[in-house]
C-alpha positions in Angstrom: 44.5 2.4 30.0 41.3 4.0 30.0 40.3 3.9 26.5 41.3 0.4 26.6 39.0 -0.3 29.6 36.1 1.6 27.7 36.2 -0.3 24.7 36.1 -3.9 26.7 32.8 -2.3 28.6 31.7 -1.2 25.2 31.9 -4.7 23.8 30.4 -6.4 26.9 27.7 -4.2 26.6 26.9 -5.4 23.5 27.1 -8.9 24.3 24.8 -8.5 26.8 22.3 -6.8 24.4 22.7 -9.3 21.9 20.7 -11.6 24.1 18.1 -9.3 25.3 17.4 -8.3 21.7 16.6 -11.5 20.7 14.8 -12.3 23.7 11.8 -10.0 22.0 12.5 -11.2 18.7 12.2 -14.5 19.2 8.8 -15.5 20.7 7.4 -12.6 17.7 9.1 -15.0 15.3 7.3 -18.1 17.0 3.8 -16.1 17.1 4.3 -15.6 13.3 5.1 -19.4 12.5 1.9 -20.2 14.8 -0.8 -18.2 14.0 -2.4 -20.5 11.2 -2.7 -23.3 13.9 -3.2 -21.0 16.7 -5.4 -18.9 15.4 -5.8 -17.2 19.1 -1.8 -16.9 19.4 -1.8 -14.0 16.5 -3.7 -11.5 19.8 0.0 -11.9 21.7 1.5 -9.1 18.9 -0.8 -6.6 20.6 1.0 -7.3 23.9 4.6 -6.0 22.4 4.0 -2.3 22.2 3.1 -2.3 26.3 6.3 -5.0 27.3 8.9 -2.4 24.7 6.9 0.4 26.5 8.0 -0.8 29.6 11.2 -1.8 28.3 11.6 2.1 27.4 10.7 3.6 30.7 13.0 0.9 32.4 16.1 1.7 30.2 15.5 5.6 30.8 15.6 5.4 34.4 17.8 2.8 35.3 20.5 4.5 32.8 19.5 7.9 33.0 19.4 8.8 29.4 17.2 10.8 27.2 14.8 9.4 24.2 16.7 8.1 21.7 15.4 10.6 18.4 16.2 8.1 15.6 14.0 7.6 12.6 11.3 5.6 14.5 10.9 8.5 16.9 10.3 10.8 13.8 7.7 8.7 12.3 6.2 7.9 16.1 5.5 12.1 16.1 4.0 12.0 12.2 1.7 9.5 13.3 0.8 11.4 16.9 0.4 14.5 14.8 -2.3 13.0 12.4 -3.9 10.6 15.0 -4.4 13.9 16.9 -5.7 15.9 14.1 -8.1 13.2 13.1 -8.9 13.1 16.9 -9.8 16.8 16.7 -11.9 15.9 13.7 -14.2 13.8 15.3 -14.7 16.5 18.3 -15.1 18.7 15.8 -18.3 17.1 13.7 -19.6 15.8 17.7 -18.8 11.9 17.0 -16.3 9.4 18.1 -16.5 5.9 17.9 -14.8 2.6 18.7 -13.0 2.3 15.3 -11.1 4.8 15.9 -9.0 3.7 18.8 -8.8 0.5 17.4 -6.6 1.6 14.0 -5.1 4.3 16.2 -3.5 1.4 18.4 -2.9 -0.7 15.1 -0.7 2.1 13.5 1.2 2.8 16.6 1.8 -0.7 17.4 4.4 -1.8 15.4 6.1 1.6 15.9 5.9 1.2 19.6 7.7 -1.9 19.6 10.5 -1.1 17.3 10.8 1.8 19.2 11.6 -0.1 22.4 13.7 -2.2 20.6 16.2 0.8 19.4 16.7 0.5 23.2 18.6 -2.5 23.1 20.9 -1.5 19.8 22.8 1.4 20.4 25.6 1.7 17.6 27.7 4.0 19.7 28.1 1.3 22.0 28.3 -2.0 20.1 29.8 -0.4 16.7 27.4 -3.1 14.6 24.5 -3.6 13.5 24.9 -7.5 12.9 22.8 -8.5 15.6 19.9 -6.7 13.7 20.8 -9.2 10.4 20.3 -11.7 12.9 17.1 -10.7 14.2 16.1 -10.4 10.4 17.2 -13.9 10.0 14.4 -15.4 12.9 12.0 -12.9 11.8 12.4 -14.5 8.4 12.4 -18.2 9.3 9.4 -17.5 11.5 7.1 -15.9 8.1 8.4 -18.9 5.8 7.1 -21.8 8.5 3.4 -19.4 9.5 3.1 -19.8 5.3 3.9 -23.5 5.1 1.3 -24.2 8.0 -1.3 -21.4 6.8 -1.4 -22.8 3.5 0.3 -26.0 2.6 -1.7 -29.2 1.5 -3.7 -26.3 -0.2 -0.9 -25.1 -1.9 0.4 -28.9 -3.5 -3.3 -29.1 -4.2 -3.3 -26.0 -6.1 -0.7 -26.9 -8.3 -1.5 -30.5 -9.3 -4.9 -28.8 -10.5 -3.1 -26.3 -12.7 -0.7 -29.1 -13.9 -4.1 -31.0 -15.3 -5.4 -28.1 -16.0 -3.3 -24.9 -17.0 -6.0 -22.6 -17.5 -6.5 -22.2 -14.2 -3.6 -20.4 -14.1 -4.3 -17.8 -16.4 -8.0 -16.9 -14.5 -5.9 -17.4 -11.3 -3.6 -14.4 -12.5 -6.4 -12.1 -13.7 -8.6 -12.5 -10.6 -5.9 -13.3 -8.1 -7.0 -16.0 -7.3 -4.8 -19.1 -7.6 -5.1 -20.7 -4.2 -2.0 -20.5 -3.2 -1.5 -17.0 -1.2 -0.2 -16.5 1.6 -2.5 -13.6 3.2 0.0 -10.9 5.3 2.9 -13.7 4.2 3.0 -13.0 1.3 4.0 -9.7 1.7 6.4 -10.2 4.1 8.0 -12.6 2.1 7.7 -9.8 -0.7 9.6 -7.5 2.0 12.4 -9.9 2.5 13.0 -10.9 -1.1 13.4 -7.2 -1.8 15.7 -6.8 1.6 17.3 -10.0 1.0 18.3 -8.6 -3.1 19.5 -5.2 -1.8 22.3 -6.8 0.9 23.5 -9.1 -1.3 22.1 -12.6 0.1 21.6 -14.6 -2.8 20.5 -17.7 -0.8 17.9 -15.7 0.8 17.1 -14.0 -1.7 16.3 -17.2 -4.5 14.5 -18.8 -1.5 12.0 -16.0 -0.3 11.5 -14.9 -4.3 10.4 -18.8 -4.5 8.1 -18.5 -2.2 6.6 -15.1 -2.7 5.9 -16.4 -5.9 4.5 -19.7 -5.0 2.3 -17.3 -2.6 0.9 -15.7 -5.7 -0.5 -11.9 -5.2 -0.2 -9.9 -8.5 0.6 -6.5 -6.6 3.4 -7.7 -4.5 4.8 -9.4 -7.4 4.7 -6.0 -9.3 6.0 -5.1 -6.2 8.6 -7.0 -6.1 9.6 -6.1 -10.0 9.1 -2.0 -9.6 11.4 -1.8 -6.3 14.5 -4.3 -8.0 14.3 -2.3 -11.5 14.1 0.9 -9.2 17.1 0.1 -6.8 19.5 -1.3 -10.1 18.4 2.1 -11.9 19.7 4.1 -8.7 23.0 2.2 -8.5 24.1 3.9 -11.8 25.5 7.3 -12.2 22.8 8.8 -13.9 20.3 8.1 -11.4 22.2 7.9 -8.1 21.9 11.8 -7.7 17.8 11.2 -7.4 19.0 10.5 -3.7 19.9 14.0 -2.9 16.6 15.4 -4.3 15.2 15.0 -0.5 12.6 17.5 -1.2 11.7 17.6 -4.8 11.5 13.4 -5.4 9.2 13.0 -2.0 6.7 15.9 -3.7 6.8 14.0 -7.2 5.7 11.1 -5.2 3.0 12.9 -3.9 1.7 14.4 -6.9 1.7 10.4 -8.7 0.0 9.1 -5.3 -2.5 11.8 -6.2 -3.4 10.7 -9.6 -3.7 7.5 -8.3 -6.3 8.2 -6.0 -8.1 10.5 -9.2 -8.0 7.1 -11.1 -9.7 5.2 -7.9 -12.6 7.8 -8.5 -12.8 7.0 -11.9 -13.1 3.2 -11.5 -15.0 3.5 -8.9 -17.5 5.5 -11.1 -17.3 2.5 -13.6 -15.7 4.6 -16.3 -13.5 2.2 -17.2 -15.8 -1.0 -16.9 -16.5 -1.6 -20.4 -12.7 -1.3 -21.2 -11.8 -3.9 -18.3 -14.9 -6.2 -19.4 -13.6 -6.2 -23.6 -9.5 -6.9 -22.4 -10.3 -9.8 -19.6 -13.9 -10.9 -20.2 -14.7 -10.5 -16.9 -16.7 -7.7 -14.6 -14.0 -4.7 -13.4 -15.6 -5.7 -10.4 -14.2 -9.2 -10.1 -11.1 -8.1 -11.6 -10.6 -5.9 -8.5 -11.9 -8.5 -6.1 -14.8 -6.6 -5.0 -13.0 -3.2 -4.5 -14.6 -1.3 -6.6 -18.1 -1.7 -4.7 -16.1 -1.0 -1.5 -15.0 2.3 -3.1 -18.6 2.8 -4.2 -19.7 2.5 -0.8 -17.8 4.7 0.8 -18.0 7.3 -2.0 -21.8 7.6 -1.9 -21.9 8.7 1.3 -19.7 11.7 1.4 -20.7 15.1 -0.8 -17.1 15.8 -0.4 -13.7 14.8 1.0 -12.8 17.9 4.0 -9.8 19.5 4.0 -8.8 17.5 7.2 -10.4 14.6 6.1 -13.5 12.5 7.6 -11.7 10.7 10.5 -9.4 8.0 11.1 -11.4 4.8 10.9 -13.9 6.4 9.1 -14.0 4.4 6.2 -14.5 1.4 8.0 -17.4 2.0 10.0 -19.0 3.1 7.0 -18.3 -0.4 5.5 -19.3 -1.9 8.6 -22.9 -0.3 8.8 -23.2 -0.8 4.9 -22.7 -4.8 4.9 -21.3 -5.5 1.9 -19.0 -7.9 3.7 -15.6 -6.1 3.0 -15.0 -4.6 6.3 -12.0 -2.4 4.9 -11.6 -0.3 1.9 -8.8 -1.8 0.2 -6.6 0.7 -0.1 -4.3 2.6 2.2 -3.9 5.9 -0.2 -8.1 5.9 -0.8 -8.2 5.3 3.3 -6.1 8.0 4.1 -7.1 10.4 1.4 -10.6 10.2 3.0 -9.5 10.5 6.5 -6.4 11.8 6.7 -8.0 14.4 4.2 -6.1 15.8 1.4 -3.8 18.3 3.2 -2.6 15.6 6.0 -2.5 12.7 3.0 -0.1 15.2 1.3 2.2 15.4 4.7 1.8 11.6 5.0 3.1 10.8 1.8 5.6 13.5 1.7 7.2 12.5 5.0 7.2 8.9 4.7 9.3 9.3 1.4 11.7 12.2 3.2 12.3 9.7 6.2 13.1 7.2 3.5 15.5 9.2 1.1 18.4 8.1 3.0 19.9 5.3 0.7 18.8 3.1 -2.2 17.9 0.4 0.0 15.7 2.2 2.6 14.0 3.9 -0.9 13.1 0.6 -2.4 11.5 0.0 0.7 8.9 2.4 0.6 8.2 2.3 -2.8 7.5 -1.4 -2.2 5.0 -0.3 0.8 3.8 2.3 -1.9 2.9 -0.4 -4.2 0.9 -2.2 -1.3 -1.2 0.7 -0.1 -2.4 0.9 -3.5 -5.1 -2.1 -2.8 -4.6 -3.3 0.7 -4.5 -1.4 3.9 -1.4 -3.0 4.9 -0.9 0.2 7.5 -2.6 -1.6 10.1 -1.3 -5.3 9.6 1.0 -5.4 12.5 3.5 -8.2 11.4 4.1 -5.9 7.9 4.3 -2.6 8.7 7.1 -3.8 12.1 9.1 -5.3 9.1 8.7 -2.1 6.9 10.2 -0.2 10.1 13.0 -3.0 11.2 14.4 -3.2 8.1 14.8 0.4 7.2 16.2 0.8 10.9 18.9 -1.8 10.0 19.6 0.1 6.6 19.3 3.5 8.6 23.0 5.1 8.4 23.9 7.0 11.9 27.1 9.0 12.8 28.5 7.0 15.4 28.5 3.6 13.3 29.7 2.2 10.1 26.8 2.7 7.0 25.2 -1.1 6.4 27.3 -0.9 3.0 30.5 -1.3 4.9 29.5 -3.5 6.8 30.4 -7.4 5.7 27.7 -10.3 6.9 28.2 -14.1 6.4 25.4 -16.8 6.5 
């Protein structure tokens, strides 16, 4: 009699969740869709982080419970650890600035507000994680409509120009420049084709693959490509096992991050520019879309990259004062190498890949954001680095509830 009247409260719990979830969820999905006509509206995702902050110190005392230490609480203390390193930086060399707090707030942001929102899922309580698919769902819907209205009489203009003209299409594809991307859509749309593949929704899937390559950007597209090959590779026998090597794959991820950032140097010493300039007939410059002088920039003024790094924001302010008119650097593993330094980059790749290592899906994931913070500095756009974090929450497998795999959805 007990048992049975604990597993009606259990499920009325979750019905009442299921509401309250979505009551967060929801008006994020409307700010997304509204952004390119409201350009003011976009400011309201700043707000989430204090409401879920609220949200968290409500739940704990009205229910008496401790903080939740899922996933997002593990990546909440990474990011308080180097934020507070950096911090000690700046006290260190006797400068602070506004930058600073500024990318501080924009990396804990999304984090925040997921955070909060583990509140309102509790597996141990509803036994599913459907709701979450659901939330995906309006998440989703919200991205496709903010890229019809950021860029769509552009878009049907873009492609009756190619269709007169198809060269276009090839300069469009080495500059990146077509005229039909998306900005931060794209790569949430990127995100979602990749989540949408992975759980099996082929409708989804063939619809936000459309789009992300109507909203032509060549690195999410690689993107898109590396992470699929990736996850149908891990599904067979021979490399499924690369899943237990939870210490040994994150470190080889590290060490290829690393020569990455060696090869940034090298480009941004021009060492390759005649090699660029014979293969596209074009300046490396404008092949990168003005990188490479933002990498110039902010190399020039440092005789060396400190142990612990130059400070988070660093690189920014330096772009600011130099007015070249790129106000980042164009690259989250450059950014971080720099400020971070190279012993906290090392812990920053490192982690985010151990946090990861979890499943196939969760995997392709980050090696989809890897692909990203190799020439944007996606780590501080809000709406893509809360879908980075919500998705791999929903893929996250806990004790007390069935693995996503198990788990049967229908749309």
């Amino acid at each position: 009699m007990h048992q049975e009247y604990a597993h009606t409260l259990k499920e009325s719990t979750g019905r009442r969740r299921l509401p309250l979830f979505l009551l967060f969820l929801t008006p994020y999905a409307l700010v997304l869709a509204l952004m390119p006509v409201l350009p003011n509206v976009h400011y309201m995702r700043y707000m989430l982080p204090v409401l879920s902050t609220a949200l968290i110190f409500l739940v704990l005392s009205v229910r008496n419970i401790k903080l939740q230490k899922n996933v997002i609480y593990s990546f909440l203390k990474l990011f308080l650890f180097l934020i507070a390193i950096s911090f000690l930086t700046f006290l260190w060399h006797g400068e602070i600035y506004l930058r600073f707090f500024q990318e501080a707030y924009f990396i804990l942001a999304p984090l925040i507000f997921m955070y909060g929102l583990t509140y309102l899922h509790d597996d141990k309580e509803t036994g599913t994680r459907d709701h979450l698919h659901t939330g995906a769902i309006i998440i989703f819907w919200g991205v496709v409509l903010g890229y019809l209205l950021f860029g769509g009489q552009q878009t049907v203009s873009t492609i009756s120009s190619i269709a007169k003209d198809p060269s276009r299409l090839l300069l469009g594809i080495i500059t990146s420049d077509i005229g039909t991307e998306g900005g931060a859509y794209t790569f949430a749309l990127s995100f979602f084709t990749i989540y949408f593949f992975t759980t099996k929704k082929k409708r989804y899937f063939l619809l936000s693959l459309f789009l992300s390559i109507l909203a032509f950007k060549r690195i999410a597209l690689a993107g898109i490509g590396v992470s699929i090959l990736i996850y149908w590779l891990l599904q067979l026998k021979t490399f499924h096992s690369i899943l237990n090597q939870r210490n040994l794959f994150p470190a080889t991820m590290v060490g290829l991050n690393l020569a990455v950032i060696a090869l940034q140097f090298m480009l941004s010493r021009g060492i390759f520019n005649s090699a660029i300039q014979d293969v596209t007939g074009l300046p490396a410059n404008m092949v990168f879309m003005g990188r490479l002088n933002a990498y110039n920039t902010v190399l020039e003024t440092l005789e060396r990259v400190p142990l612990l790094g130059i400070g988070l924001g660093k690189t920014s302010q330096i772009l600011a004062e130099a007015d070249i008119g790129l106000a980042h650097i164009h690259s989250d593993l450059l950014k971080y190498f720099l400020e971070f330094g190279p012993v906290l980059f090392c812990v920053w790749i490192f982690a985010f890949y151990r946090f990861s290592m979890v499943n196939s899906k969760n995997l392709v994931l980050m090696l989809f954001l890897n692909v990203l913070f190799l020439t944007d500095n996606v780590s501080i756009y809000f709406e893509i680095m809360f879908l980075f974090f919500f998705l791999g929450y929903f893929n996250y497998p806990t004790k007390d509830a069935p693995k996503q795999e198990t788990i049967k959805l229908t749309y």
